[in-house]
C-alpha positions in Angstrom: 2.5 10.2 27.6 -0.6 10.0 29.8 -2.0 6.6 27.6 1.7 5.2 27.7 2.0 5.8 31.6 -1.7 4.3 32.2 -1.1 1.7 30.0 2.0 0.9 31.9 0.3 0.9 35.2 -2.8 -1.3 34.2 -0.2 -4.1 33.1 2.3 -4.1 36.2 -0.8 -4.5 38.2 -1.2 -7.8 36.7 2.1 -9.4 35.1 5.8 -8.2 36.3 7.1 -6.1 33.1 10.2 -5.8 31.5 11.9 -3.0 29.5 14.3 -3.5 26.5 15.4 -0.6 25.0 17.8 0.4 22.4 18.2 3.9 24.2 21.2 4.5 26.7 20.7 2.9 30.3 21.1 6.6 31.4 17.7 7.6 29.1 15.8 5.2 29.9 15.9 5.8 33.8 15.3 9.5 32.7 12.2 8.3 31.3 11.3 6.1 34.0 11.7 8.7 36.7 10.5 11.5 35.2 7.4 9.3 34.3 7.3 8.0 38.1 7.4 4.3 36.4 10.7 2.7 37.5 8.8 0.5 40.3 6.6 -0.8 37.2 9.8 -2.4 35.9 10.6 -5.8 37.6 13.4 -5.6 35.1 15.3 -2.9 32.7 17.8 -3.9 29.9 19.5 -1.8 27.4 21.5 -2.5 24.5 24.7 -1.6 26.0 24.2 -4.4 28.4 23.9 -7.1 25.9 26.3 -8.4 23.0 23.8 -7.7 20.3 21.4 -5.5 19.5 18.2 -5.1 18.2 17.3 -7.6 16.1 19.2 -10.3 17.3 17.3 -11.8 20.2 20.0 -10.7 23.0 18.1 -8.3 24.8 14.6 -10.0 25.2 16.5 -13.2 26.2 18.2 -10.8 28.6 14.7 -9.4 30.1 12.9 -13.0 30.1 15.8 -14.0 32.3 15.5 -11.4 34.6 12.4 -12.0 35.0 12.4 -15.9 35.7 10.1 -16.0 32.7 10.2 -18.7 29.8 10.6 -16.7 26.7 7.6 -18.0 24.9 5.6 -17.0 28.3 6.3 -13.7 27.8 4.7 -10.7 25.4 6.6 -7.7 24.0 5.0 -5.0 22.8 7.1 -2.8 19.8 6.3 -0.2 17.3 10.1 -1.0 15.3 10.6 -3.0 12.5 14.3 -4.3 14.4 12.2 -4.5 17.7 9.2 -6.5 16.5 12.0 -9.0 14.7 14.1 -9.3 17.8 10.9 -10.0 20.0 9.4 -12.6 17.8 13.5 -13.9 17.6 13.5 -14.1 20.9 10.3 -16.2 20.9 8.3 -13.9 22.4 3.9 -13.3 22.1 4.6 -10.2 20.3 2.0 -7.3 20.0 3.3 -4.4 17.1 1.6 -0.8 18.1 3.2 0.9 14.8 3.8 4.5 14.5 1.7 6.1 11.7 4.5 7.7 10.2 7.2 4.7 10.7 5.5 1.9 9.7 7.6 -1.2 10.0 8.0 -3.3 6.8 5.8 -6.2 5.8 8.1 -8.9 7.3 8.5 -7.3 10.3 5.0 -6.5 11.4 3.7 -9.8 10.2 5.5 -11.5 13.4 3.2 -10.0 15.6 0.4 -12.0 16.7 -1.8 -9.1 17.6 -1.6 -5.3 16.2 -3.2 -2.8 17.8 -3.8 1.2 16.5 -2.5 2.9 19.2 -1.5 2.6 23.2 -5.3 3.0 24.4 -5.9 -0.3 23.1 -3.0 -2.5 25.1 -4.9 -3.5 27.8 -5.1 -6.5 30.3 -8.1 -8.6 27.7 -5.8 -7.6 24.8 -2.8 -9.0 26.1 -4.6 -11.9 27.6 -6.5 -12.1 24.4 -2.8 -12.5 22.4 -1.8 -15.5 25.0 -5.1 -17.5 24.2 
């Protein structure tokens, strides 16, 4: 958790982030607080608050609206085949961080515009890197 949390931090000192999760609402601030991120998250959306889920576009839509964001402004970063397609859906920069032992299919990992090996590497330059 320490490389997720600092990750975390270096980005919300930079760019407001959002959170779109397939987890329960009541989970994710779990997480969040137990993490001591929830001021990190300008905005939080679940799957329960949206029509469709992961991979339809719904939720992403959801968190670039909450965050008075254009969609293709924004950058999501996913290690699931369903949330890599609903990013890239959605129209978002997406950056794929796959799990060794869950690798998302061919399809799904080719939508990312940048993958990286692990959470060390998402950094300010990379993300800045992904927008061009």
């Amino acid at each position: 958790m320490p490389g997720a949390v600092g990750a975390v931090r270096g980005l919300a000192a930079l760019w407001p982030l959002g959170l779109a999760s397939a987890s329960p609402a009541s989970l994710i601030g779990a997480l969040l607080d137990a993490a001591s991120l929830r001021a990190s998250f300008v905005a939080v959306v679940t799957a329960e608050q949206v029509a469709r889920g992961k991979a339809a576009p719904d939720i992403y839509l959801a968190v670039a609206d909450r965050l008075g964001r254009r969609p293709e402004r924004c950058a999501a970063v996913e290690d699931s085949a369903n949330g890599l397609r609903s990013a890239a859906a959605a129209g978002f920069q997406v950056i794929a961080i796959p799990h060794p032992k869950f690798t998302p299919a061919p399809d799904a990992r080719s939508a990312a515009g940048l993958v990286l090996p692990g959470l060390a590497e998402l950094t300010p330059d990379a993300v800045a890197m992904l927008a061009g």
